[in-house]
Structure formats: structure tokens, C-alpha cells
N, CA, C and O atoms as a Tripos MOL2 file, in Angstrom:
@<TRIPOS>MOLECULE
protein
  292   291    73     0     0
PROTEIN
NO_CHARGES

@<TRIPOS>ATOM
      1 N         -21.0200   14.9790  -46.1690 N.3       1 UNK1
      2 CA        -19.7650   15.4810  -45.6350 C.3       1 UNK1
      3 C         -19.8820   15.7750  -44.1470 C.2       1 UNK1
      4 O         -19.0110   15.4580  -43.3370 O.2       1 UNK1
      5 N         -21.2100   16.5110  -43.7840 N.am      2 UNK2
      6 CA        -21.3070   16.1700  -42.2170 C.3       2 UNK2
      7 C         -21.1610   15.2520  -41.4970 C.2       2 UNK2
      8 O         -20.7640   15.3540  -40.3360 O.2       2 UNK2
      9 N         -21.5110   14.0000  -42.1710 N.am      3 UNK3
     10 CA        -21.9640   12.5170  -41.6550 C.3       3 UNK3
     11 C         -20.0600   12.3860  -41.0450 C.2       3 UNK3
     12 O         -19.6190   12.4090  -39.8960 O.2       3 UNK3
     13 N         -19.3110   12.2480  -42.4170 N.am      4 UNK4
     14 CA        -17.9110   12.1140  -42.1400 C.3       4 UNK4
     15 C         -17.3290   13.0550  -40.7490 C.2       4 UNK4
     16 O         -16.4230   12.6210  -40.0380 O.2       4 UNK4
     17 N         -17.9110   14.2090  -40.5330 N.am      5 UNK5
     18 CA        -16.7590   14.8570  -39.6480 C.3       5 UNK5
     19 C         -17.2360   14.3640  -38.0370 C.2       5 UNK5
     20 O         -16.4890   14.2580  -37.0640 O.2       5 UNK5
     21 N         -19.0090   14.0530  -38.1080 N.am      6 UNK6
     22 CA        -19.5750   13.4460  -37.1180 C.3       6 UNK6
     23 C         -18.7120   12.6320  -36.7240 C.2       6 UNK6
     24 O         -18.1980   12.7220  -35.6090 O.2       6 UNK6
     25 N         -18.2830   11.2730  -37.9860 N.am      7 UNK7
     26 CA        -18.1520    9.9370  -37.3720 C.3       7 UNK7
     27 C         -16.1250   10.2070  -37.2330 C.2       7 UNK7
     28 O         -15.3950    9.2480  -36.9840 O.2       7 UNK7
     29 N         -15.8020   11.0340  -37.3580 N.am      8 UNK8
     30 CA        -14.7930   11.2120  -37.0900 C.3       8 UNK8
     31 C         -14.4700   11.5680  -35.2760 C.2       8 UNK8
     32 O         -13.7800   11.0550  -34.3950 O.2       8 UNK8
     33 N         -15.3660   12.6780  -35.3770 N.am      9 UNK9
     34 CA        -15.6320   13.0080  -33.5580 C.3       9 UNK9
     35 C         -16.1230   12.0600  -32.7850 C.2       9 UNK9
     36 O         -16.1610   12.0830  -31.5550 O.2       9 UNK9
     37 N         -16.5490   11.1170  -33.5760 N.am     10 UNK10
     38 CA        -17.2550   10.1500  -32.8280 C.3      10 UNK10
     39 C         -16.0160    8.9110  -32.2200 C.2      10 UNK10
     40 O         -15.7110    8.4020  -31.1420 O.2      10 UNK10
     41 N         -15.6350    8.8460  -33.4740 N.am     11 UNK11
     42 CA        -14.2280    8.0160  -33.4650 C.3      11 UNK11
     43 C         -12.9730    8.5790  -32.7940 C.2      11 UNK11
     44 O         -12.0920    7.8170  -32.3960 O.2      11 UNK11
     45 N         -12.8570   10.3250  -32.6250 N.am     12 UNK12
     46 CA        -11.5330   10.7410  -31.7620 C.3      12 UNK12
     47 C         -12.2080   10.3810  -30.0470 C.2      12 UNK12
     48 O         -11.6440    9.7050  -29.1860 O.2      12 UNK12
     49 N         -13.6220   11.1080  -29.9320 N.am     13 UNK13
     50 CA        -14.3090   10.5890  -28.7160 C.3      13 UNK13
     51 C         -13.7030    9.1110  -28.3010 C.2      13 UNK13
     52 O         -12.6960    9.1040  -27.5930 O.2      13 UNK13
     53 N         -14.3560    7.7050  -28.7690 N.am     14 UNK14
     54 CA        -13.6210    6.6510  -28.6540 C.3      14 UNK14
     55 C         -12.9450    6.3070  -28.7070 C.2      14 UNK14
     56 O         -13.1090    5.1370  -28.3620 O.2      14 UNK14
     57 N         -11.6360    6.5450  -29.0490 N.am     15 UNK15
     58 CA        -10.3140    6.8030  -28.8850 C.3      15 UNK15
     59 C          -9.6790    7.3040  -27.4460 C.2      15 UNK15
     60 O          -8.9430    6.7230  -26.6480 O.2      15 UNK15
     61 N         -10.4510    9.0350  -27.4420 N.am     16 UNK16
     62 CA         -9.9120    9.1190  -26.0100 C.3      16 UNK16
     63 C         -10.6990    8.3670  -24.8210 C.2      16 UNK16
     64 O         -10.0350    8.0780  -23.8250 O.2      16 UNK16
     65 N         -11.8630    8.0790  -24.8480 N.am     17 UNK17
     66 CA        -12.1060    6.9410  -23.7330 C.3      17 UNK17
     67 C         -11.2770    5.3390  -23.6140 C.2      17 UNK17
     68 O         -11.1110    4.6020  -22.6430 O.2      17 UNK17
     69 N         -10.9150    5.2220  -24.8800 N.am     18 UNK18
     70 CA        -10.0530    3.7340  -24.8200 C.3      18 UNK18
     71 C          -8.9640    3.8990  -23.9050 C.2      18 UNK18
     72 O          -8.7250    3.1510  -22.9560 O.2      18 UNK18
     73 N          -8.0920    5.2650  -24.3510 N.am     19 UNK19
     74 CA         -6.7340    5.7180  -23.6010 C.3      19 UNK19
     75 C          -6.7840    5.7260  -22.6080 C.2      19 UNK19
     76 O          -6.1180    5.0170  -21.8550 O.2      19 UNK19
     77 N          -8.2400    7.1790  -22.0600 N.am     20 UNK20
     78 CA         -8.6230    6.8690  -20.3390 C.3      20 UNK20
     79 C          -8.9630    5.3390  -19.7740 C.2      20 UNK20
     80 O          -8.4290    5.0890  -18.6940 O.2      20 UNK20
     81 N          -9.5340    4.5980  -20.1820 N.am     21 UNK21
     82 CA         -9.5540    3.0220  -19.8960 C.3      21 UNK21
     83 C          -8.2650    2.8040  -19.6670 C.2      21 UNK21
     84 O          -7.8270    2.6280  -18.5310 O.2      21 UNK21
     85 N          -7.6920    2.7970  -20.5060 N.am     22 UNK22
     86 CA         -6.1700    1.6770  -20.3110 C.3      22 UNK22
     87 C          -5.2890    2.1720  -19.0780 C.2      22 UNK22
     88 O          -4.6270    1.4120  -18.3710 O.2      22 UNK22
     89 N          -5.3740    3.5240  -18.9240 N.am     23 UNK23
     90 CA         -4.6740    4.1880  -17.7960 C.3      23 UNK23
     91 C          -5.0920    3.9760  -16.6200 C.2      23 UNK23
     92 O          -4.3700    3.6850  -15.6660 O.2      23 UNK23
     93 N          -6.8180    4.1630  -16.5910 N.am     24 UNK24
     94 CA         -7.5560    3.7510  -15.1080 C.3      24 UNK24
     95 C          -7.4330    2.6400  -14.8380 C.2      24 UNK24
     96 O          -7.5950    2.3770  -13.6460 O.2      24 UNK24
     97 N          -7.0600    1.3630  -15.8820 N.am     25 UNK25
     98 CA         -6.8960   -0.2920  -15.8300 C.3      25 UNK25
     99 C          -5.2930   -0.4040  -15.2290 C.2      25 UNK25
    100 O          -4.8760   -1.2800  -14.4700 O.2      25 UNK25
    101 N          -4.6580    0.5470  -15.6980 N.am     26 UNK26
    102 CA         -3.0390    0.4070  -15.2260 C.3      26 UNK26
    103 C          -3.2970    0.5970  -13.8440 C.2      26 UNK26
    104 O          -3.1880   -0.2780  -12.9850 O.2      26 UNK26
    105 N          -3.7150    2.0170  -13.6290 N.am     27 UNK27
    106 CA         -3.7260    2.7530  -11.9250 C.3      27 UNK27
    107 C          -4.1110    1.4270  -11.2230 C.2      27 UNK27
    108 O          -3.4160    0.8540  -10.3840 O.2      27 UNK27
    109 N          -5.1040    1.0920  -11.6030 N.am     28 UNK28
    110 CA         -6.2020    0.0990  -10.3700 C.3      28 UNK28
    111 C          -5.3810   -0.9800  -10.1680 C.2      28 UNK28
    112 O          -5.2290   -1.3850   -9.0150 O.2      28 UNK28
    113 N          -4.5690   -1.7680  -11.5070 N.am     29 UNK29
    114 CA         -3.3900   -2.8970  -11.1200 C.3      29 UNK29
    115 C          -2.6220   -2.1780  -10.2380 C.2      29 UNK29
    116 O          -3.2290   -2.4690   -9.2070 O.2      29 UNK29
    117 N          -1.8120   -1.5170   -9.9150 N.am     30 UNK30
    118 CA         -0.8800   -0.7960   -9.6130 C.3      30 UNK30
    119 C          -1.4780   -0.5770   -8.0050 C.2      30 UNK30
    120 O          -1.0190   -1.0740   -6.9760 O.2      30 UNK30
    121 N          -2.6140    0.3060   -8.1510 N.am     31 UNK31
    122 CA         -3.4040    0.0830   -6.4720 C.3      31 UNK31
    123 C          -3.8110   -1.1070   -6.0220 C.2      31 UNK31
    124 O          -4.0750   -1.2660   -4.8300 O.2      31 UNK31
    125 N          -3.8880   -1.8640   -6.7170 N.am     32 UNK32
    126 CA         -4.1180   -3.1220   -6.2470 C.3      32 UNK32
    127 C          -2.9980   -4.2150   -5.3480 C.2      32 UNK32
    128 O          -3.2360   -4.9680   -4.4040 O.2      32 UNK32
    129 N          -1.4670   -3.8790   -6.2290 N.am     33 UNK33
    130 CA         -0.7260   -4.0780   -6.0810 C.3      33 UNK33
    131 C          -0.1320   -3.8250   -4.4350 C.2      33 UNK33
    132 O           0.2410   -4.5110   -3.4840 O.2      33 UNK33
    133 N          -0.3500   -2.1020   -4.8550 N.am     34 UNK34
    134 CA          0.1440   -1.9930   -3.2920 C.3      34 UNK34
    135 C          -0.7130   -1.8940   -1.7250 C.2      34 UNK34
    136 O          -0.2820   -1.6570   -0.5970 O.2      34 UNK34
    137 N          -2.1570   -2.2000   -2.2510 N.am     35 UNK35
    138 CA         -2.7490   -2.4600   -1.3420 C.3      35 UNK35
    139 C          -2.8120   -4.0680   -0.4880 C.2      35 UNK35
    140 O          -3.1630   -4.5650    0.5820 O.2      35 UNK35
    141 N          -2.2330   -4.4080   -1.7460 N.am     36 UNK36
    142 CA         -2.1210   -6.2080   -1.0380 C.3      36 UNK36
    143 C          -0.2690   -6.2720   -0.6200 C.2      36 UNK36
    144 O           0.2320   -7.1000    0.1410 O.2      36 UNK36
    145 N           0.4240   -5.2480   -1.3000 N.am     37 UNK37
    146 CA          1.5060   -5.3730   -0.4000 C.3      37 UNK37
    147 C           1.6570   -4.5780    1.2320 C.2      37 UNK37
    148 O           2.4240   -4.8890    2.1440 O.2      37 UNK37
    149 N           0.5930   -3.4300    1.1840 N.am     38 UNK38
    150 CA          0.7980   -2.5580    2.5820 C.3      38 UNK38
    151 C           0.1660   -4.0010    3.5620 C.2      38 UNK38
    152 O           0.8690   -4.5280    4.4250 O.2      38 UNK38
    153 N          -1.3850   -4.5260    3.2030 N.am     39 UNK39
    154 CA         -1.7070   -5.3680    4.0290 C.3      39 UNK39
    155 C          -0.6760   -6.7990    4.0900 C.2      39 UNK39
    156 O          -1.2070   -7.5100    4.9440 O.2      39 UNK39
    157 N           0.2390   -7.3300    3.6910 N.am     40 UNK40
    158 CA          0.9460   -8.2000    4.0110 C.3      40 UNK40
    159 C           1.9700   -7.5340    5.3550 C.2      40 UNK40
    160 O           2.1530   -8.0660    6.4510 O.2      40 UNK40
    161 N           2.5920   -6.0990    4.8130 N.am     41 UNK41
    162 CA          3.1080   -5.8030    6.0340 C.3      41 UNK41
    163 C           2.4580   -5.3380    7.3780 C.2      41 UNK41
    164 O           3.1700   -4.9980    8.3230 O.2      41 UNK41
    165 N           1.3350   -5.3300    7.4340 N.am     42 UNK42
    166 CA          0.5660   -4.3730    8.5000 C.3      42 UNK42
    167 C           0.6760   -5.7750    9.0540 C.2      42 UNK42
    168 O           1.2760   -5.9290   10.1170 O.2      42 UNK42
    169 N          -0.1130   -7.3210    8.1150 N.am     43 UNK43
    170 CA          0.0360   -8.6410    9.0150 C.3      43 UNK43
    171 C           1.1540   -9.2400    9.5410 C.2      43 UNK43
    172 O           1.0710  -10.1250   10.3920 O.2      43 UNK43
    173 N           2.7250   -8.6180    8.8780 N.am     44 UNK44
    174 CA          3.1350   -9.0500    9.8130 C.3      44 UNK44
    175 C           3.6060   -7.9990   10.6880 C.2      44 UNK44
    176 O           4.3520   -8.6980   11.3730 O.2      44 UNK44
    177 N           3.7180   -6.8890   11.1510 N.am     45 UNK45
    178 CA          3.7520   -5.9820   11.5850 C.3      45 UNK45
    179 C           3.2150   -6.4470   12.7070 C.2      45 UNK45
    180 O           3.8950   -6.3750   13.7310 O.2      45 UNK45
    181 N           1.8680   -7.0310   12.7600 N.am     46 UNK46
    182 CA          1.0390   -6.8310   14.0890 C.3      46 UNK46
    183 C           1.0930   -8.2040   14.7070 C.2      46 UNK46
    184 O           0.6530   -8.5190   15.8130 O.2      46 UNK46
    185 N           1.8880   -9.2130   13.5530 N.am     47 UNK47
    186 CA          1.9320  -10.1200   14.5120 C.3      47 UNK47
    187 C           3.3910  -10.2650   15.4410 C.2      47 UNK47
    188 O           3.6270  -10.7870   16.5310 O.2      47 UNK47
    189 N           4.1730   -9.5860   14.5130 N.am     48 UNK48
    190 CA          5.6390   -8.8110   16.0600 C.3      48 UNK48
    191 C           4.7650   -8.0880   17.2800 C.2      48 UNK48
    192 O           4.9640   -8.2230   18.4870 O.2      48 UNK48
    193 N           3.7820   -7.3180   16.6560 N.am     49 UNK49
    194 CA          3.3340   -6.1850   17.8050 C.3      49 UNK49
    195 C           2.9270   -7.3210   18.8800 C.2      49 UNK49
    196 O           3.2380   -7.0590   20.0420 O.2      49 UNK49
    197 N           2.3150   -8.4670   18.6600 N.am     50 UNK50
    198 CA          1.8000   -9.5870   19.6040 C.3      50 UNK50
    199 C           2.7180  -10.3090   19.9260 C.2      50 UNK50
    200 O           2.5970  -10.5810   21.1210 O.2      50 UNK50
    201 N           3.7210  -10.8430   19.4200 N.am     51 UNK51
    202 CA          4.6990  -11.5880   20.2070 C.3      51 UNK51
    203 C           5.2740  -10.3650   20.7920 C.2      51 UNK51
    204 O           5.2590  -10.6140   21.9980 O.2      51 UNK51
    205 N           5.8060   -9.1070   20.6280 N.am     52 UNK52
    206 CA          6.6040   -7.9090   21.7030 C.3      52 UNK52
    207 C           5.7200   -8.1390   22.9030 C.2      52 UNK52
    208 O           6.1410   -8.4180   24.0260 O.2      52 UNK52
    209 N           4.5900   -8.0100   22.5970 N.am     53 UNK53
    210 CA          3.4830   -7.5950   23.7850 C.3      53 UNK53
    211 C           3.5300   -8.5620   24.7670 C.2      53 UNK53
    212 O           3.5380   -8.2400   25.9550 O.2      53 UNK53
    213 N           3.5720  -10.0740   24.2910 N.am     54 UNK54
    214 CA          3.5010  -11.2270   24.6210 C.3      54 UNK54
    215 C           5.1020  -11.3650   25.7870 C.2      54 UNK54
    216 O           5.0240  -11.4440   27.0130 O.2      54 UNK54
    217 N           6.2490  -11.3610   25.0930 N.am     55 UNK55
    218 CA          7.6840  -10.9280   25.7820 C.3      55 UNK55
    219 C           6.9990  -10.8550   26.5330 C.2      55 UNK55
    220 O           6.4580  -11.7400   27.1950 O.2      55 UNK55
    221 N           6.8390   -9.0800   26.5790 N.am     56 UNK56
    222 CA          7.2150   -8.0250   27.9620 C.3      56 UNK56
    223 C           5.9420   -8.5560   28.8150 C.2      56 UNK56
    224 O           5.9270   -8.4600   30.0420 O.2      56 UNK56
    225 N           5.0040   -9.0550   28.1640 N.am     57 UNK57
    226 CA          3.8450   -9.1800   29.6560 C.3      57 UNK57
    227 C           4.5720  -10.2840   30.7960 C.2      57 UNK57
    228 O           4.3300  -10.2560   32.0020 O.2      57 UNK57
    229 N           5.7210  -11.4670   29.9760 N.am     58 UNK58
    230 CA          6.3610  -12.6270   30.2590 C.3      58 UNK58
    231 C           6.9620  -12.2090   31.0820 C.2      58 UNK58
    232 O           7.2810  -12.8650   32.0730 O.2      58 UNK58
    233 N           7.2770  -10.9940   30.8830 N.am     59 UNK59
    234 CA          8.6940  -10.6290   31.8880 C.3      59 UNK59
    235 C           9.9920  -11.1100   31.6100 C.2      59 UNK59
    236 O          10.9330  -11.2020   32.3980 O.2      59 UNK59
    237 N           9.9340  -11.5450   29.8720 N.am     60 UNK60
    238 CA         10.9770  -12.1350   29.6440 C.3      60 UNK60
    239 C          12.2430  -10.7780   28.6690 C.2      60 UNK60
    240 O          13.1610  -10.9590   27.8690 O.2      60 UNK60
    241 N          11.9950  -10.2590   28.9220 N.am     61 UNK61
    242 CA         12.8210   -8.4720   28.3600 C.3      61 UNK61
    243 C          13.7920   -8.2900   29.4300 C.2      61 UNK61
    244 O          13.3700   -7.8530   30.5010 O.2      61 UNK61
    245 N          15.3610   -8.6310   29.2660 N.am     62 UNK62
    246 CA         16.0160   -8.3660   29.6600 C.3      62 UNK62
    247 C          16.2480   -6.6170   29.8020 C.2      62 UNK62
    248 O          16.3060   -5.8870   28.8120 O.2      62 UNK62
    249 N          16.3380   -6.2400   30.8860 N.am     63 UNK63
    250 CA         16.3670   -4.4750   30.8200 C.3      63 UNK63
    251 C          18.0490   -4.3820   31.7160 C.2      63 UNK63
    252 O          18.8190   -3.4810   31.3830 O.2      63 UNK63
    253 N          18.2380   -4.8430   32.2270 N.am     64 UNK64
    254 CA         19.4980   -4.8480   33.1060 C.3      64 UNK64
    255 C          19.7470   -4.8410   34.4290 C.2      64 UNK64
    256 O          18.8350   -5.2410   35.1530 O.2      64 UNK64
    257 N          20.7960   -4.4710   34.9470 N.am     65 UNK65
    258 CA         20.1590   -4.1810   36.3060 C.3      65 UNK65
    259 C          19.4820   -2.9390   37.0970 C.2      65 UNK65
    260 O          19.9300   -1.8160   36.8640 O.2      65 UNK65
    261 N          18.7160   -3.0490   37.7660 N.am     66 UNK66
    262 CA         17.8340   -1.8900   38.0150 C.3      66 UNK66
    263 C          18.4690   -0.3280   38.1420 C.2      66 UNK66
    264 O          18.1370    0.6180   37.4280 O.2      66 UNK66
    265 N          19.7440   -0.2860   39.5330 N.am     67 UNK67
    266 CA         20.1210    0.8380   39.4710 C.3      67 UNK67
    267 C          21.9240    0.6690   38.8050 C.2      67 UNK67
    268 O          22.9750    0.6720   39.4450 O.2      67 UNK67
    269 N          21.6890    0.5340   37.2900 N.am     68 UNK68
    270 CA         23.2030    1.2170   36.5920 C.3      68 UNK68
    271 C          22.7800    1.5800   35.5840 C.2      68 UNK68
    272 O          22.0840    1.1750   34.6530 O.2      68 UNK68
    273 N          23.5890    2.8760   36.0630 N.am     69 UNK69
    274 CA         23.1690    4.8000   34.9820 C.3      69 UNK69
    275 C          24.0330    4.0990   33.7570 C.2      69 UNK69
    276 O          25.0190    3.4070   33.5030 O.2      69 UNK69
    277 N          22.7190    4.9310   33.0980 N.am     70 UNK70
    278 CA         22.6950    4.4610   31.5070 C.3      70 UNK70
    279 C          23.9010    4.8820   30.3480 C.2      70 UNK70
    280 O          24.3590    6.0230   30.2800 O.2      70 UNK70
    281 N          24.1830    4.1390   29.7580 N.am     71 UNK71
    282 CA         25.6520    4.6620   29.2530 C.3      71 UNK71
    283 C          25.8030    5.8800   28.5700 C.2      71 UNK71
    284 O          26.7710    5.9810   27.8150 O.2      71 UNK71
    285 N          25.2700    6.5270   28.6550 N.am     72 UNK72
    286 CA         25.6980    7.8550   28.1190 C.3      72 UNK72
    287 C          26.0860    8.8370   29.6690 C.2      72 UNK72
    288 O          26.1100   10.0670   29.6510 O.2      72 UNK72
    289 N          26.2710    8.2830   30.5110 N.am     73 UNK73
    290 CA         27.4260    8.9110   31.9770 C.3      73 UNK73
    291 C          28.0400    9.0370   32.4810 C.2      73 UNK73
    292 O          27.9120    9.8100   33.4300 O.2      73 UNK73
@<TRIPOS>BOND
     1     1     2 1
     2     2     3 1
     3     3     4 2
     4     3     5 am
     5     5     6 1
     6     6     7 1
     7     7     8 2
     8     7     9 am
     9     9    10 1
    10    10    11 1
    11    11    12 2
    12    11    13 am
    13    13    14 1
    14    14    15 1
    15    15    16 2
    16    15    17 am
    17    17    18 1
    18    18    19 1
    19    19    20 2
    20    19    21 am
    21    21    22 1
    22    22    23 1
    23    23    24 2
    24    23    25 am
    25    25    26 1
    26    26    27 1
    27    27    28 2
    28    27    29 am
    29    29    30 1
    30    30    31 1
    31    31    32 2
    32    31    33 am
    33    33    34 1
    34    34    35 1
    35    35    36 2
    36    35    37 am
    37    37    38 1
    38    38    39 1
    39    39    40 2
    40    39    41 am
    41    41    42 1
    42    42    43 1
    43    43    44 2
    44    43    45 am
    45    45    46 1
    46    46    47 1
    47    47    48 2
    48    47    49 am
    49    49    50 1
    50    50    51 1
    51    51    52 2
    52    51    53 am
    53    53    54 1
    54    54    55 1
    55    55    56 2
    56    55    57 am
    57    57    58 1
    58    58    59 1
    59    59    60 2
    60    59    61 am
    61    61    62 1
    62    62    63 1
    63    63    64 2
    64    63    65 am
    65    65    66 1
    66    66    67 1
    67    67    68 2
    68    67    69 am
    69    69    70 1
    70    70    71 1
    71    71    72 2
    72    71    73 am
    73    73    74 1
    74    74    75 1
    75    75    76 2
    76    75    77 am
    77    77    78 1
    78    78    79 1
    79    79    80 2
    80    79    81 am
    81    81    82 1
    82    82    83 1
    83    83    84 2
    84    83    85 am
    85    85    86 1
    86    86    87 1
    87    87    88 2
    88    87    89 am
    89    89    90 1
    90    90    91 1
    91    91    92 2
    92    91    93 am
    93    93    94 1
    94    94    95 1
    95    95    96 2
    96    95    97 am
    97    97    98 1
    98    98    99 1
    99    99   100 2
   100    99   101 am
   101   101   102 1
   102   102   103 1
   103   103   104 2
   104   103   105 am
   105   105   106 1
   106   106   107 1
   107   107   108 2
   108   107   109 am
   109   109   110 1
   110   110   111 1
   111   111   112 2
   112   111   113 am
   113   113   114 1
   114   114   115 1
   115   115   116 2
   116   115   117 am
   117   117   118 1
   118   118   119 1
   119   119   120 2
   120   119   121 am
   121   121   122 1
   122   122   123 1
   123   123   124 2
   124   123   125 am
   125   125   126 1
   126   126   127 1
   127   127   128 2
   128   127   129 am
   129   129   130 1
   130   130   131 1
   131   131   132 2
   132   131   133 am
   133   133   134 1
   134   134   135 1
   135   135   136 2
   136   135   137 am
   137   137   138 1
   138   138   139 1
   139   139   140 2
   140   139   141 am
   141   141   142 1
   142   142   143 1
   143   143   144 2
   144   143   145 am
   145   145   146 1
   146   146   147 1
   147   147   148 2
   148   147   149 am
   149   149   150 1
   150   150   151 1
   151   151   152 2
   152   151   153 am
   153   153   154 1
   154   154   155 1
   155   155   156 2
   156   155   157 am
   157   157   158 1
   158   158   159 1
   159   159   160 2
   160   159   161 am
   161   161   162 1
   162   162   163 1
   163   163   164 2
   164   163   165 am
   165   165   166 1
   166   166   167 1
   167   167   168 2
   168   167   169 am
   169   169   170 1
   170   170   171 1
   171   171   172 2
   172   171   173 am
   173   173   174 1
   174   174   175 1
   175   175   176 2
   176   175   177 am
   177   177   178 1
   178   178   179 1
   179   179   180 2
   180   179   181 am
   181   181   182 1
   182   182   183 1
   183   183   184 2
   184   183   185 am
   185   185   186 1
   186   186   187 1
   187   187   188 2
   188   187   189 am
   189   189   190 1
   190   190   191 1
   191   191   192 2
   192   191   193 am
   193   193   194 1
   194   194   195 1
   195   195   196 2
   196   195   197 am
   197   197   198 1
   198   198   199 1
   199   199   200 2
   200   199   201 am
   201   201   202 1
   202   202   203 1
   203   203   204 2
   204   203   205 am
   205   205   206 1
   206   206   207 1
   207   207   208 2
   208   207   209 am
   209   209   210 1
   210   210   211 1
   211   211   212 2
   212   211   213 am
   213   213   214 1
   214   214   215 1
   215   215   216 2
   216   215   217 am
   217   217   218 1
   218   218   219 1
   219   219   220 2
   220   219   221 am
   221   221   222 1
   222   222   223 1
   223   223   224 2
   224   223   225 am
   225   225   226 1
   226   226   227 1
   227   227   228 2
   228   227   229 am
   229   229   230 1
   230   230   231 1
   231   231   232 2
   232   231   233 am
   233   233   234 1
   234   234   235 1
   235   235   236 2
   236   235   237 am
   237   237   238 1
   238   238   239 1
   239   239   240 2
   240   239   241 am
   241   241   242 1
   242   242   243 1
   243   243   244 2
   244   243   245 am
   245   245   246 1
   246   246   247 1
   247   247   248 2
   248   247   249 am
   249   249   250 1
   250   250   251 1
   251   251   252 2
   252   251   253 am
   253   253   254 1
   254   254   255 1
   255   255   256 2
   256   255   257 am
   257   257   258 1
   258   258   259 1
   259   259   260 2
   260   259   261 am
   261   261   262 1
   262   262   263 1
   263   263   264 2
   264   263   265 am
   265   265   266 1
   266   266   267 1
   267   267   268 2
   268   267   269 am
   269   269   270 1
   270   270   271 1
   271   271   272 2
   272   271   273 am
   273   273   274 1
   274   274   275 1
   275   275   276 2
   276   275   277 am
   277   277   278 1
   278   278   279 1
   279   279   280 2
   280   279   281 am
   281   281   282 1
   282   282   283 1
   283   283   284 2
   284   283   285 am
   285   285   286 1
   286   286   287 1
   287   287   288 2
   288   287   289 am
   289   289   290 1
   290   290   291 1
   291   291   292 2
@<TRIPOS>SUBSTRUCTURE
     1 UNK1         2 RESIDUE 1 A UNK
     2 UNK2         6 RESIDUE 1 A UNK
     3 UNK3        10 RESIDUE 1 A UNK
     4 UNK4        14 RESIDUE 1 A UNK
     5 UNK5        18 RESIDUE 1 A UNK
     6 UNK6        22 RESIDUE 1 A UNK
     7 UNK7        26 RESIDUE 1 A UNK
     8 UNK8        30 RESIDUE 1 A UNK
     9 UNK9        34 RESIDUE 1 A UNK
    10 UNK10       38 RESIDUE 1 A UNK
    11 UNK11       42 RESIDUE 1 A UNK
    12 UNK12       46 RESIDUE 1 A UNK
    13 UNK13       50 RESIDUE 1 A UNK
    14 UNK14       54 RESIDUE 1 A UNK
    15 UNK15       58 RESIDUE 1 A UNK
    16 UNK16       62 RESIDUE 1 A UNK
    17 UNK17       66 RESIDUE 1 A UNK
    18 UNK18       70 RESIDUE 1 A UNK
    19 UNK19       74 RESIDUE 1 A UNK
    20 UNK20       78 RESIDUE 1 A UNK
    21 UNK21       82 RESIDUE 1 A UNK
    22 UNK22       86 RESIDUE 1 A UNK
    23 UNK23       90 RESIDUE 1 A UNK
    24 UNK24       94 RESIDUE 1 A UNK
    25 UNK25       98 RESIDUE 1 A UNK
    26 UNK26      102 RESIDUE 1 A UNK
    27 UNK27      106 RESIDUE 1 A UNK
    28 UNK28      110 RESIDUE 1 A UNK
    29 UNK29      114 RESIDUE 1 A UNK
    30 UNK30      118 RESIDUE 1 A UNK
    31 UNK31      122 RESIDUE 1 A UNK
    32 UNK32      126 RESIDUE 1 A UNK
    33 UNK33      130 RESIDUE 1 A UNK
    34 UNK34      134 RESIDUE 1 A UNK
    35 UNK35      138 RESIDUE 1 A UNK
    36 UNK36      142 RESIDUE 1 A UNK
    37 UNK37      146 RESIDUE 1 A UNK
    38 UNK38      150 RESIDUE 1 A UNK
    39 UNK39      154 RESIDUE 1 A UNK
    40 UNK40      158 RESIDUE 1 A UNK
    41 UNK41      162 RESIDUE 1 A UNK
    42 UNK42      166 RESIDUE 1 A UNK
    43 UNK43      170 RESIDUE 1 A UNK
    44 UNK44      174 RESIDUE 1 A UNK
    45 UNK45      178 RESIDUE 1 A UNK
    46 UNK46      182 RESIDUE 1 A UNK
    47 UNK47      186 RESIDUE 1 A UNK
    48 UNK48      190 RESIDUE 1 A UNK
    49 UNK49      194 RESIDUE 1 A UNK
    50 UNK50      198 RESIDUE 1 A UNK
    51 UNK51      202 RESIDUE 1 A UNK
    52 UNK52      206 RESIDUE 1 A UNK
    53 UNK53      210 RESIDUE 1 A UNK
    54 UNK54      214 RESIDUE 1 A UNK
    55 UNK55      218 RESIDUE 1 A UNK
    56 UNK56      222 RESIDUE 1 A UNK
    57 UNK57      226 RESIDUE 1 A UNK
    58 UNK58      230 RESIDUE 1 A UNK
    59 UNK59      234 RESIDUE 1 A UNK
    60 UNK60      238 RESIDUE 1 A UNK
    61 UNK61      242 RESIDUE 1 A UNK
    62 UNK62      246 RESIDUE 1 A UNK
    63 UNK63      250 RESIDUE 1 A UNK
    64 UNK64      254 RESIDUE 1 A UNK
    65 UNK65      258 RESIDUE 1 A UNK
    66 UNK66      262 RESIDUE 1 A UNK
    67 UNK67      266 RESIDUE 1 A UNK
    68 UNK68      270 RESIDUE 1 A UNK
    69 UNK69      274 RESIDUE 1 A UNK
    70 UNK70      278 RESIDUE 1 A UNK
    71 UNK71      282 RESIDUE 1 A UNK
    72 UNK72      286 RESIDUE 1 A UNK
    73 UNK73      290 RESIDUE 1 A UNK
């Protein structure tokens, strides 16, 4: 009768590690997920940051003409 309540604890034990598995297997898809979506935007993120950079070094950024006060005057 011991043997039984052993293999019972033994069996709720494995049970709750299966559950923790399946949850840490969800999380990690899930981080996985949004770690390959943050890095898609950071790439293109930085490749605007290089063409902006690229513009303004061009001198091609229209700003206006030098002296007319800015519309809020």
C-alpha cells in the first residue's frame, strides 16, 4: 500500500513537470516569436535611419527658406 501512494506522488510529480514543460515550450515559441519580430523592425528601422542620414548629409532636405518665422507667428 506504500508502494501505491509512492507511485502515485511519483505520477502527480510527472504530471506537474509535463504542465511546467508545455508552458515553458509555449513561453519560448511566443519569445521567439517576438524576438524575430522586434529584430525585423530594428532592420528596418535602421535602414530609414541610413537613408535619413544619407538625405540630410546630401543636402537634399528641403527646410525652406532661411529667414521665414515659423508658422506658429
Amino acid at each position: 500500500m506504500v508502494t501505491v501512494v509512492m507511485d502515485d506522488d511519483v505520477s502527480d510529480r510527472f504530471i506537474d513537470l509535463e504542465v511546467k514543460l508545455a508552458y515553458q515550450d509555449r513561453t519560448i515559441r511566443e519569445l521567439d516569436g517576438l524576438v524575430r519580430e522586434l529584430a525585423t523592425r530594428l532592420e528596418e528601422t535602421e535602414k530609414k535611419l541610413a537613408q535619413l542620414e544619407q538625405t540630410v548629409r546630401a543636402g537634399e532636405v528641403p527646410l525652406g527658406p532661411p529667414n521665414e518665422p515659423p508658422p506658429h507667428y
